[in-house]
Structure formats: C-alpha cells, structure tokens
Backbone as JSON, one array per atom type, in Angstrom:
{
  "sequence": "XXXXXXXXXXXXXXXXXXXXXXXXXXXXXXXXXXXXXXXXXXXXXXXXXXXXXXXXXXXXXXXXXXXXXXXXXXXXXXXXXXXXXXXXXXXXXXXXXXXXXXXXXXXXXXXXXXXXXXXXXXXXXXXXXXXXXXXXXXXXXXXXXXXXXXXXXXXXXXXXXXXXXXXXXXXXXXXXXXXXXXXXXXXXXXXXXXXXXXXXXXXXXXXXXXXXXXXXXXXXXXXXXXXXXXXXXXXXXXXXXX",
  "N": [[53.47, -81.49, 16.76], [51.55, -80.03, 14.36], [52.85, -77.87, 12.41], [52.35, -74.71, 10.3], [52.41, -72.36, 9.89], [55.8, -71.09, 10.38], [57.83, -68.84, 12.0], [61.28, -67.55, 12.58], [63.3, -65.74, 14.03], [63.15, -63.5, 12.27], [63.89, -60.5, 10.8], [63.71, -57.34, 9.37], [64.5, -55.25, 7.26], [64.57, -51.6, 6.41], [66.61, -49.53, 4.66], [68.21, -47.71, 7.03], [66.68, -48.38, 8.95], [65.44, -50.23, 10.98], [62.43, -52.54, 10.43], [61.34, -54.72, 11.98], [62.18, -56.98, 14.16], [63.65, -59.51, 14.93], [61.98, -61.26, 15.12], [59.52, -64.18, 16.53], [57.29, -67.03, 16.11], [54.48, -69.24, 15.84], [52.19, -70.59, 13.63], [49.56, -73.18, 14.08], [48.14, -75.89, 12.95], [44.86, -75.48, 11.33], [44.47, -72.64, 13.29], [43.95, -70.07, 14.77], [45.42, -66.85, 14.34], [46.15, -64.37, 15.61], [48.03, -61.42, 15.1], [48.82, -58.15, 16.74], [49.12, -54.71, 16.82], [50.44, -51.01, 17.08], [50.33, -48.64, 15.23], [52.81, -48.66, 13.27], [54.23, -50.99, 13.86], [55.55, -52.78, 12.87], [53.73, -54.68, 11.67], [52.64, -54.93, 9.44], [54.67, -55.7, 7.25], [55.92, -57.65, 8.36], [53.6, -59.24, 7.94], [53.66, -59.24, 5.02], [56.07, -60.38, 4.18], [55.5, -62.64, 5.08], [53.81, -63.15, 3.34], [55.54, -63.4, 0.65], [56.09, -61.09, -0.19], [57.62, -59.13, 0.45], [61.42, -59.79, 0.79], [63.12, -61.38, 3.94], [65.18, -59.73, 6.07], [67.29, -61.33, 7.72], [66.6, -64.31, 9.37], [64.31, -67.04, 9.3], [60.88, -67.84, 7.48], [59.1, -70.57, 7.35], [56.28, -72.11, 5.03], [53.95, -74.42, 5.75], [55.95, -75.94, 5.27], [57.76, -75.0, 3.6], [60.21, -72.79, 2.64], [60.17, -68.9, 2.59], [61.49, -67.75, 1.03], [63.44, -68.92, -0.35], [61.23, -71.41, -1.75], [59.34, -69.61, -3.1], [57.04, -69.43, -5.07], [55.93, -72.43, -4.49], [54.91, -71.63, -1.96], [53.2, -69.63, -2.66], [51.0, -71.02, -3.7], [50.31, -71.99, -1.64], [48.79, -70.33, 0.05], [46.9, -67.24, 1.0], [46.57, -63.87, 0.56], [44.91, -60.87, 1.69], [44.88, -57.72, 1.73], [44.7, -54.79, 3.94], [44.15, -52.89, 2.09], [43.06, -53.72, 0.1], [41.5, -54.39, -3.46], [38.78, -55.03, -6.06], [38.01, -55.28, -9.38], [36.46, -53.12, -10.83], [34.77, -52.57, -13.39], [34.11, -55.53, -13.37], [31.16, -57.69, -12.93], [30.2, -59.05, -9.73], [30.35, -62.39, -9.59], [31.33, -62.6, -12.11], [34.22, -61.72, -11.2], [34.93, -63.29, -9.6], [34.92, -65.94, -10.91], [36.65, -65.39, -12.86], [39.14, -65.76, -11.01], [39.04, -68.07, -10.11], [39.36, -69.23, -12.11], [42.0, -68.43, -12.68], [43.45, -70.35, -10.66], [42.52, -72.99, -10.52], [42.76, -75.65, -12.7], [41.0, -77.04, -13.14], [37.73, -77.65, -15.0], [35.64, -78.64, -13.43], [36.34, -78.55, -10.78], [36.55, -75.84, -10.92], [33.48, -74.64, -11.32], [33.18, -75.8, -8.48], [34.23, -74.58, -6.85], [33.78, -71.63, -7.26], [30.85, -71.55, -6.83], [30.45, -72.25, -4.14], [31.94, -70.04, -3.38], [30.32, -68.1, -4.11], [28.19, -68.31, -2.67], [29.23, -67.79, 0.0], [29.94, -65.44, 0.17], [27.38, -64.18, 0.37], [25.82, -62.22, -1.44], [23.68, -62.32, -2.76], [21.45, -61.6, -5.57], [23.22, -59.63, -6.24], [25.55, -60.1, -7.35], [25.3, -60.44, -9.9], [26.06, -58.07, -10.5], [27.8, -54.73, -11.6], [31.19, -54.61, -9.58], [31.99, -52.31, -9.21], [29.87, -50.67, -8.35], [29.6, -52.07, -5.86], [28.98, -51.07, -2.05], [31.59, -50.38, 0.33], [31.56, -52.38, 2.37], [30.28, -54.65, 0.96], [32.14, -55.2, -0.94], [33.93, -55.85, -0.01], [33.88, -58.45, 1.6], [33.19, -59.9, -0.75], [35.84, -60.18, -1.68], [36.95, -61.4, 0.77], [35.61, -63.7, 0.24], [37.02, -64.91, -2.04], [39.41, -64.97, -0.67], [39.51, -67.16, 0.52], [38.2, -69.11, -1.37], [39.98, -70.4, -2.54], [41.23, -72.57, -1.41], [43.39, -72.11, 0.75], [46.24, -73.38, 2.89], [46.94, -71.45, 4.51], [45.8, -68.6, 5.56], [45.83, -64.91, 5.51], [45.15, -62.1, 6.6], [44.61, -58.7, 6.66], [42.96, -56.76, 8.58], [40.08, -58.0, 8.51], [37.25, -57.01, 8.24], [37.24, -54.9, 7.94], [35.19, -51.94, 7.26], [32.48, -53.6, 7.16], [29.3, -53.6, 8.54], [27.93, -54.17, 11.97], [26.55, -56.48, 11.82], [26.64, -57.74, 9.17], [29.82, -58.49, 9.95], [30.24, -59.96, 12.32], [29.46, -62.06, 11.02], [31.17, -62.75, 8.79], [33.5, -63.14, 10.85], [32.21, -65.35, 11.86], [32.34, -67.12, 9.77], [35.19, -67.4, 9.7], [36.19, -68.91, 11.87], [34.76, -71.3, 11.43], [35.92, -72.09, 8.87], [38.43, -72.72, 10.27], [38.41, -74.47, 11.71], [37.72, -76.43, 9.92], [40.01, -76.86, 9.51], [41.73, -75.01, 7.93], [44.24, -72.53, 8.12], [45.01, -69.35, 10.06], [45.87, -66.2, 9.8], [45.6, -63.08, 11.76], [45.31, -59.64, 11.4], [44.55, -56.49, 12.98], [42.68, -54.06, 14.04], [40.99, -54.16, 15.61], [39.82, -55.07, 18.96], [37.68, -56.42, 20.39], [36.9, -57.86, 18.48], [39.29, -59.65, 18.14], [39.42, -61.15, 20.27], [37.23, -62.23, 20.12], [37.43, -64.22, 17.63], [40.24, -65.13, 17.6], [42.59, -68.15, 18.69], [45.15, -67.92, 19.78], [47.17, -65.08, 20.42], [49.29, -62.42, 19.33], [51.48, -59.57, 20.81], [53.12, -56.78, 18.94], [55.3, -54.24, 18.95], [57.01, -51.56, 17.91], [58.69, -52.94, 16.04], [59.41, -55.6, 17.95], [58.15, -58.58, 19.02], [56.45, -58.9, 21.69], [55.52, -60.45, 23.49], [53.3, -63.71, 23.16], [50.26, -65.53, 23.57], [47.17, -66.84, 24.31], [43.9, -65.02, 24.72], [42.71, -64.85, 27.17], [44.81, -65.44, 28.57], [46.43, -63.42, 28.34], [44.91, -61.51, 29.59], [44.72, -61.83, 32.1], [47.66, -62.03, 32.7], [48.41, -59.15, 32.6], [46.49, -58.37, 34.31], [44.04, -57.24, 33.39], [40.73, -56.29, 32.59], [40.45, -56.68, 30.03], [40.97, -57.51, 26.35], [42.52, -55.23, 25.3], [42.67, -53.76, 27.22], [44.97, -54.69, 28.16], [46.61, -55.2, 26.3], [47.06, -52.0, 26.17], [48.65, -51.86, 28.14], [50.76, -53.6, 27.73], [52.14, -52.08, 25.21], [52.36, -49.35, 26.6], [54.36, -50.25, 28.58], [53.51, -50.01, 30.81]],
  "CA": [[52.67, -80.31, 16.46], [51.66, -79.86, 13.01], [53.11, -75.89, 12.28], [51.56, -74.36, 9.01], [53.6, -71.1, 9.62], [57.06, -71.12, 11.34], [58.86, -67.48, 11.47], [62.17, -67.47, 13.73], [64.57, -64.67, 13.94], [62.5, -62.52, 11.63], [64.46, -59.47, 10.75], [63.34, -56.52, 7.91], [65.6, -53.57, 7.47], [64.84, -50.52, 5.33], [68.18, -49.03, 4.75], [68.82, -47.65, 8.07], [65.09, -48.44, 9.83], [64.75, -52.33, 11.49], [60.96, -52.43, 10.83], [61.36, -55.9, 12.23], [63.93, -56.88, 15.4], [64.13, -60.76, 14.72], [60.88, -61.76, 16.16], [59.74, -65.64, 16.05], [55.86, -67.41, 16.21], [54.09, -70.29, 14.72], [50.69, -70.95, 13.7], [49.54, -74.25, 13.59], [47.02, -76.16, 11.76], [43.51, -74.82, 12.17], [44.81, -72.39, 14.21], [43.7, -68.43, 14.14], [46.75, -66.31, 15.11], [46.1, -63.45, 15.52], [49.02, -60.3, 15.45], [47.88, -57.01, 16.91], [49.91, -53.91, 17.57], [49.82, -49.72, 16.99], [50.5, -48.52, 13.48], [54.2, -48.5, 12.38], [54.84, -51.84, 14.61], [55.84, -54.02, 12.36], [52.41, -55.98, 11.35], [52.12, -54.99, 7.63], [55.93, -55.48, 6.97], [55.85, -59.06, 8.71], [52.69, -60.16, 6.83], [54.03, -58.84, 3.35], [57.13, -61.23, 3.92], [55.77, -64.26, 5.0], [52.9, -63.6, 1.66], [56.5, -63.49, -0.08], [56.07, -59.44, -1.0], [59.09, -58.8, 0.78], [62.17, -60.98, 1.42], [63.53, -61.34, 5.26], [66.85, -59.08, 6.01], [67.82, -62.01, 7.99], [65.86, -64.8, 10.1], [63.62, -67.75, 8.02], [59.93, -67.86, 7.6], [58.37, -71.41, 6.43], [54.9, -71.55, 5.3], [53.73, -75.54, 5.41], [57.45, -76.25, 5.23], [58.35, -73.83, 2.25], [60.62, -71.11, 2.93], [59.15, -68.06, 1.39], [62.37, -66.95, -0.03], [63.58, -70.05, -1.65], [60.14, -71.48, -2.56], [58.17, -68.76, -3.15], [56.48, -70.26, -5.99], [55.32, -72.51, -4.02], [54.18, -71.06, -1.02], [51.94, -68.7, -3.09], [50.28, -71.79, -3.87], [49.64, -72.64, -0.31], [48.41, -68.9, 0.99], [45.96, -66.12, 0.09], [46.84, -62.62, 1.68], [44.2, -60.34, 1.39], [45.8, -56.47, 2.34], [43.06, -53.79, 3.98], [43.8, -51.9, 1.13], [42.54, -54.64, -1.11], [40.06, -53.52, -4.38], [38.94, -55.8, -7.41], [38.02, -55.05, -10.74], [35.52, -52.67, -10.79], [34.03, -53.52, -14.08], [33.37, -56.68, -13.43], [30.49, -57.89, -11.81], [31.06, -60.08, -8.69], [30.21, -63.07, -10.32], [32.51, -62.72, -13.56], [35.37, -61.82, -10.48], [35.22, -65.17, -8.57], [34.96, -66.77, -12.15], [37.83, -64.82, -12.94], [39.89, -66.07, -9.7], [38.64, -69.76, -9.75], [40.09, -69.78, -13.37], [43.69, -68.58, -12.21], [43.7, -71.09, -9.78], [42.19, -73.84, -10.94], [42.76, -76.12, -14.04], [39.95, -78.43, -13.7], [36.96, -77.13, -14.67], [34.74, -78.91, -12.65], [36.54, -77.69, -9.72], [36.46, -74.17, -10.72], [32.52, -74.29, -10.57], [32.73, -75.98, -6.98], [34.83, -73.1, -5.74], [32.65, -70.75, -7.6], [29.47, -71.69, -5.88], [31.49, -71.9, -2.35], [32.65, -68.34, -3.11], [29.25, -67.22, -4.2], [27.55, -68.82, -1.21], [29.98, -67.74, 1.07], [29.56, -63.46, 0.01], [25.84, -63.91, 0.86], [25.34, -60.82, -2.03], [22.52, -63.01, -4.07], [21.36, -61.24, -6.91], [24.13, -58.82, -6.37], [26.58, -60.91, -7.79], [25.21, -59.87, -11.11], [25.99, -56.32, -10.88], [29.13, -54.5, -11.42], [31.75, -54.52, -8.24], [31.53, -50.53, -8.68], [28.1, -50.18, -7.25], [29.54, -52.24, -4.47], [29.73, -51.17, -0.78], [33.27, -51.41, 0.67], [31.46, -53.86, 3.0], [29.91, -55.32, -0.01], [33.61, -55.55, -1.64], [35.57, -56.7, 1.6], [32.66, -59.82, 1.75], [33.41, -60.5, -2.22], [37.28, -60.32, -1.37], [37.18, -62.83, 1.46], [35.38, -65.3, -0.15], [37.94, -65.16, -2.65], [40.88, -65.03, -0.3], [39.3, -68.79, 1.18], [38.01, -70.21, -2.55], [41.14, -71.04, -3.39], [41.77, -73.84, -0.71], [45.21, -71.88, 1.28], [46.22, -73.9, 4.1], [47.13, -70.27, 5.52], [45.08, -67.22, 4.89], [46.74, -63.36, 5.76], [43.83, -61.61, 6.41], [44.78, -58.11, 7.35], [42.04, -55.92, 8.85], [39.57, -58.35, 7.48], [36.25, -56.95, 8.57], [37.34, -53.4, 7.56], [34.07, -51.13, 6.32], [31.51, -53.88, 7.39], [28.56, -53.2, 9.89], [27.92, -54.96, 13.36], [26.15, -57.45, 11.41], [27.87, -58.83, 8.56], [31.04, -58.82, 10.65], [29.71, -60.73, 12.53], [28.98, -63.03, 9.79], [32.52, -62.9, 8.56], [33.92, -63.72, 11.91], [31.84, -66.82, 11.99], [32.89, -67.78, 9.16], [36.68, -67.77, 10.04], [36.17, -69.53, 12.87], [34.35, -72.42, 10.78], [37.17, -72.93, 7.88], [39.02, -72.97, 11.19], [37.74, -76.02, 11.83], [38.01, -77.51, 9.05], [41.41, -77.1, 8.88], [42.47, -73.52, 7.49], [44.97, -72.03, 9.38], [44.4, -67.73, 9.53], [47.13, -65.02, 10.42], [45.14, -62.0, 11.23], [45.62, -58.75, 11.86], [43.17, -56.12, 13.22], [42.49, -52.5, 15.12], [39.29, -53.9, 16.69], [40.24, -55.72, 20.13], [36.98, -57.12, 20.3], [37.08, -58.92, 17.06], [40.53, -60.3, 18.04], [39.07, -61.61, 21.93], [36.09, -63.38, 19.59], [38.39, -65.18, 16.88], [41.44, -66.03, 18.02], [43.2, -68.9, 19.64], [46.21, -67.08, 20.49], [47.63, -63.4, 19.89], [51.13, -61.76, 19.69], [51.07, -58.44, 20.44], [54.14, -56.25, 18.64], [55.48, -53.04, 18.67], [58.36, -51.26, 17.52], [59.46, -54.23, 15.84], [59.27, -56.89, 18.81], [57.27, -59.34, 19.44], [56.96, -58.81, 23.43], [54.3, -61.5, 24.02], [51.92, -64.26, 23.12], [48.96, -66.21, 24.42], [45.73, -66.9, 24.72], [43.85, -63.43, 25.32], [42.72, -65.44, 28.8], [46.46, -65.57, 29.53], [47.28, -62.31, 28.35], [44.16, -60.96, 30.5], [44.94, -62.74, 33.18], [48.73, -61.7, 33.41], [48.56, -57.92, 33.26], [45.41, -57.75, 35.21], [43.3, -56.82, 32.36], [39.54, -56.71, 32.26], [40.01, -56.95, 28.49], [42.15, -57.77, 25.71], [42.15, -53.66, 24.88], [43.57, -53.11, 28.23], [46.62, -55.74, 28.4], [47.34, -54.25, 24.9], [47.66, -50.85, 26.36], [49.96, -52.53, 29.4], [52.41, -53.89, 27.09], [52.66, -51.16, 24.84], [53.22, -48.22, 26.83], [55.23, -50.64, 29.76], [52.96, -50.04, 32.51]],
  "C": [[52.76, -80.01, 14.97], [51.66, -78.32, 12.22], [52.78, -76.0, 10.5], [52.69, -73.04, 9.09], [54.64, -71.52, 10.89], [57.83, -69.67, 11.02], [59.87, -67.71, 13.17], [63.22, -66.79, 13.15], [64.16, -63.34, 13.44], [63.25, -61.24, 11.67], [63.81, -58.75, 9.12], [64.1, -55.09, 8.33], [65.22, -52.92, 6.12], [65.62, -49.8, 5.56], [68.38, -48.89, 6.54], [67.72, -48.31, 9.45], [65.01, -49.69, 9.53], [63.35, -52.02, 12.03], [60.79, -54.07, 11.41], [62.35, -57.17, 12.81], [63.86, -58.39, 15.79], [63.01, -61.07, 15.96], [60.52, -63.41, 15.6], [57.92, -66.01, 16.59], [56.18, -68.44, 15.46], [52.91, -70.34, 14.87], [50.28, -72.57, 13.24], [47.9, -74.5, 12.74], [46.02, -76.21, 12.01], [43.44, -73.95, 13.25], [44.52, -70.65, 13.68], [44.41, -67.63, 15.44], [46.62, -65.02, 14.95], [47.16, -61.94, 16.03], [48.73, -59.01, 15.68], [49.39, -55.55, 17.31], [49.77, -52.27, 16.71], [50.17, -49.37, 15.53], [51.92, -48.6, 14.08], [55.06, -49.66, 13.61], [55.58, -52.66, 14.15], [54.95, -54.87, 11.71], [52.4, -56.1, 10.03], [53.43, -55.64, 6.9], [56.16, -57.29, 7.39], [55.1, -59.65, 8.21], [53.21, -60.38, 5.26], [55.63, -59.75, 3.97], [56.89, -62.65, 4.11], [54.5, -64.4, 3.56], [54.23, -63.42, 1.09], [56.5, -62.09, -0.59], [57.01, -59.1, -0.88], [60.1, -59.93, 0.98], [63.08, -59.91, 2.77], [64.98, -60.56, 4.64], [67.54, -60.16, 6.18], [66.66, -62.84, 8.85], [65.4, -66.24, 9.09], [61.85, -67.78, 8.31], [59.48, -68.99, 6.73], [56.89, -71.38, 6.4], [54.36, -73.39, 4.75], [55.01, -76.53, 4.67], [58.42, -75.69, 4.18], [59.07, -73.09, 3.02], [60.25, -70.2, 1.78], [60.5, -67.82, 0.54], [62.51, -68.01, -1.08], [62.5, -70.98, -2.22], [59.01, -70.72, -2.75], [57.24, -68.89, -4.02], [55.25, -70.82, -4.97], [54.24, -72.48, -2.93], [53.1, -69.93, -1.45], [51.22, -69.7, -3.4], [49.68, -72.07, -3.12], [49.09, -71.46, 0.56], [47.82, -68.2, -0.4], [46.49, -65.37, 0.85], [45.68, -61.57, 0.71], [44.41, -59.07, 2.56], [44.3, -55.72, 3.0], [42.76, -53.09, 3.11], [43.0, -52.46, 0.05], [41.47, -54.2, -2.16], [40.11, -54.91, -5.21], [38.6, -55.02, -8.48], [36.76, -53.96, -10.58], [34.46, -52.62, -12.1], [33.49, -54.08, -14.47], [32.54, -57.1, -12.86], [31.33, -59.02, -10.63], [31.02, -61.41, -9.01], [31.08, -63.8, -10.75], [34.08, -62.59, -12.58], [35.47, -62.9, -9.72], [35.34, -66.06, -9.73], [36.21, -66.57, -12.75], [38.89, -65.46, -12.45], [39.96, -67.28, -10.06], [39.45, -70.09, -11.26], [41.75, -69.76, -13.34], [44.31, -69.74, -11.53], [43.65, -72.55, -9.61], [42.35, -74.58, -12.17], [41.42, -76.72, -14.26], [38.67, -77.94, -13.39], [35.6, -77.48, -13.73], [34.81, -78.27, -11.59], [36.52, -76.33, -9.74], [35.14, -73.78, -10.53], [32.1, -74.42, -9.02], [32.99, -74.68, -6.71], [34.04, -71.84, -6.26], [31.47, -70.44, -7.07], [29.55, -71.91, -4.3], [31.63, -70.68, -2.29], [30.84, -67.89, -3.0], [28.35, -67.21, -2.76], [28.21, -68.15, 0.3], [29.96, -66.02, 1.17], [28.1, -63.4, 0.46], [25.51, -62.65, -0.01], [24.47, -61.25, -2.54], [22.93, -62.58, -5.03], [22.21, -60.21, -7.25], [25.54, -58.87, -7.37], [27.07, -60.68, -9.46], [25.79, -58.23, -11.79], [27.44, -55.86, -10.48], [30.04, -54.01, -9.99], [31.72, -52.76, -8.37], [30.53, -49.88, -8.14], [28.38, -51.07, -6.39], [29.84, -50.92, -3.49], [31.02, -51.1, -0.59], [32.82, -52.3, 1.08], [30.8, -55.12, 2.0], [31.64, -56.16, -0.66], [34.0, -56.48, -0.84], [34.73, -58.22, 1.39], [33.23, -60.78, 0.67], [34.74, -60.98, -2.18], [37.43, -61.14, -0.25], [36.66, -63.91, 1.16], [36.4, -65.63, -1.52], [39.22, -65.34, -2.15], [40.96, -66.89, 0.17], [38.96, -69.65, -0.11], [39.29, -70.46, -2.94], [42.19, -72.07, -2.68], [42.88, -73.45, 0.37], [45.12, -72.62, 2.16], [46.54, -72.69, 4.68], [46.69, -69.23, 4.48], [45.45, -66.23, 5.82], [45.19, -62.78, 5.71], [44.19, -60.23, 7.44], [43.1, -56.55, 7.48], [40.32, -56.68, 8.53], [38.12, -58.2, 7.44], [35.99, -55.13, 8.21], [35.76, -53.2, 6.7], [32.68, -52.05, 6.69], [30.81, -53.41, 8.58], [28.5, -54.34, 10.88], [27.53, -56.44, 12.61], [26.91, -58.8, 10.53], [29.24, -58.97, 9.28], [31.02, -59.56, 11.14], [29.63, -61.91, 11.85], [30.52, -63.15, 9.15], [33.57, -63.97, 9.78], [33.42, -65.31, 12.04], [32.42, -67.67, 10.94], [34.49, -68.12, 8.96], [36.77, -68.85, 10.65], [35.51, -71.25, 12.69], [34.99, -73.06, 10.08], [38.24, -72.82, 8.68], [39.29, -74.07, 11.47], [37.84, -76.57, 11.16], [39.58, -77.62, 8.35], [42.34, -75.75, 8.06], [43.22, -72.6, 8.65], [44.48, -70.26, 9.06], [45.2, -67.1, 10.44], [46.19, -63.94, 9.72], [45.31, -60.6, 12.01], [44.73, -57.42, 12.05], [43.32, -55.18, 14.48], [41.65, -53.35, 16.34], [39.55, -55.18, 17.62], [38.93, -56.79, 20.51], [36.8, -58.16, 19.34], [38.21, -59.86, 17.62], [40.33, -61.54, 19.23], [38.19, -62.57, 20.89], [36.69, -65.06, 18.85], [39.5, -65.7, 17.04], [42.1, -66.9, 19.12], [44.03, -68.05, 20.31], [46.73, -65.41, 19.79], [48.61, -62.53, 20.53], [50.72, -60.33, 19.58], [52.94, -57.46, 20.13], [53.94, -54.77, 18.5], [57.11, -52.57, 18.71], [59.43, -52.33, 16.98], [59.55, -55.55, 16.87], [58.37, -56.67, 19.1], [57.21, -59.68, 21.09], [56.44, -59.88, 23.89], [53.13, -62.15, 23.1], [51.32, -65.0, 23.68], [47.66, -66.45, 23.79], [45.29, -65.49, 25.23], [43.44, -64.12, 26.51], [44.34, -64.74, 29.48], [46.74, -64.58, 29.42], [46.78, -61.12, 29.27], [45.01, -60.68, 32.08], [47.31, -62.12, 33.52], [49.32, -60.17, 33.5], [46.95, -57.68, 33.86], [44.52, -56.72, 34.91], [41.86, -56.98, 32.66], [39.55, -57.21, 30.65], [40.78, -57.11, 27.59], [42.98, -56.13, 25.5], [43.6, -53.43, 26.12], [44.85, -53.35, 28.43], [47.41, -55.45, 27.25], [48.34, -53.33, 25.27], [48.56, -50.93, 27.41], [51.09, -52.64, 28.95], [52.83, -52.6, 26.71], [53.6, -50.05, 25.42], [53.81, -48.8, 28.32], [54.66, -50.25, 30.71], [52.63, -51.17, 33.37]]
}
C-alpha cells in the first residue's frame, strides 16, 4: 500500500488541554480522506501539525515518508494546506498572485508558466484574473486559492473547508475538480461542515471528536453500520453515543 500520509499515536497538548488523544490514520495515494467532526474536536489542530504549523506532543506523523518534525523542510515541499481562513494579497490582481506563487515554487521558468496557465485555467475567473483580488468574491477568492493550493504539484493537499463561501454551482465545480487530481494521483486530507460534500468526495472518512478518532470508513460502511440514511445521521450517532 503506497501511504502518502501516516499519523500514529497523534497526541497535541496545550498546557493542561489534550486537543488531540493519540489518534492514528493514513491516506494513501490518490486517495481523498476526508476528517469530519463538531468544532473544538480536534480537526484544525491535527491538520496544522501534519502541514508542520504545530509539532506533535507525542505520536509521529509522516507525510510521503518525511516526518513533519524532523523534515519539515521537506515535507513543505511535498504539501499545500490551504486554512478556511485563508486570504491573498489584495492588491494584486489574480493573475500577478499565481505568478507570484509559481515563482516561489518554481525555479524553472518554463515551468512556472505551465503551472500558471493550469492555475489560471483551473479558477475559471477569465478576464477576472486581471483585476485586483479586492473586488473579488470570497467564492471568487476561495476558487483563486485552490488553484493555487494544487499548482504547485503536492502529493498531499490540506484543504480545510474548501468550498467555504461558494454557491451550489461552482462548488460543484470545485468538487469535481478534487476528485480529478484524485485521479491523477494527488492525495487530499479534507475537512468540511457540509456532510453532503463529504458523501460526494471522499473515499473514506474519520469522524473525531473530543480528540479521538472513534471511526473510519467508507461513508457506505459508516451508513450502513449505525443504520444511517445518510452520512449526517451516522455523524450524529457517533457523536452524541446513540
């Protein structure tokens, strides 16, 4: 099995508060993993350590065989994390910000126009592109900010909330496009309110709270073993132990 993320033991302690009670997963390659659970579960606190933001209390988290702590270097090389809170430059047009990006990331300029015209292609804003990210949308933004979280090649992309502020439509349109650099090999740890979104895109999905990781699956399997019509419902099973 070719694992892209490996977390086992997983522990995070703020002083006296274990936001994170040695939980364990893996996502493999081309594989969309999706982590779901109520606010103050653990989700933001577990993403922000395996993007290297935080280091583990105790446990290890590799990311394409890195550990984040001791190569964190390189494991920012091999991941994008893109937060819900996420903003860019306001500024700059959208454009001059993927041109921006593709130059951090890239040495060779040839390749910085591919990924340039991948990103641009991939926001669907056209002639928007021209015009400063402050007369974006959020759903305009969020669009601009995921094709930047994928131009930059990660074998694992953090993608928390990642449809936040768009309408039925482009979400839609986002979603598909996960589910495509899926396929071609991008692995995607994501995290996300909307139960429907999570039933569309993901292979499998851990659902946590209060720091453990109680369960994962297939939403089939997770349907299917509290006697769920819906992913929504088997959610609200675990959670509150009914």
């Amino acid at each position: 099995m070719d694992l892209v993320l490996d977390v086992a033991g997983l522990k995070k302690k703020y002083k006296e508060t274990e936001a994170v009670k040695g939980i364990s997963f893996s996502v493999k390659r081309g594989e969309i993993f999706a982590l779901i659970g109520p606010n103050g579960a653990g989700k933001t606190t577990t993403l922000r350590v395996i993007s290297t933001l935080l280091k583990p209390t105790s446990g290890h988290v590799q990311v394409d065989g890195m550990d984040v702590v001791k190569d964190a270097i390189k494991v920012r090389e091999r991941i994008s994390y893109l937060p819900e809170e996420a903003g860019a430059y306001k500024n700059m047009t959208g454009a001059g910000y993927l041109s921006f990006m593709a130059s951090l990331f890239f040495d060779n300029t040839e390749k910085q126009k591919r990924q340039i015209k991948y990103a641009m292609e991939l926001t669907d804003l056209r002639d928007r592109l021209s015009d400063k990210i402050g007369s974006y949308s959020k759903g305009m933004t969020r669009k601009l900010l995921i094709a930047r979280a994928v131009m930059t090649e990660p074998v694992l992309a953090i993608l928390d909330e990642p449809t936040s502020g768009l309408d039925i439509l482009n979400a839609l349109e986002v979603r598909k496009t996960i589910k495509t650099l899926a396929k071609e090999g991008v692995s995607f740890l994501v995290s996300s309110h909307n139960m429907l979104e999570i039933e569309y895109i993901s292979d499998r999905v851990g659902i946590i709270d209060k720091g453990i990781l109680h369960i994962t699956g297939t939403s089939a399997e997770l349907k299917e073993k509290y006697s769920a019509n819906n992913l929504e419902e088997a959610f609200a099973k675990v959670v509150t132990g009914e």
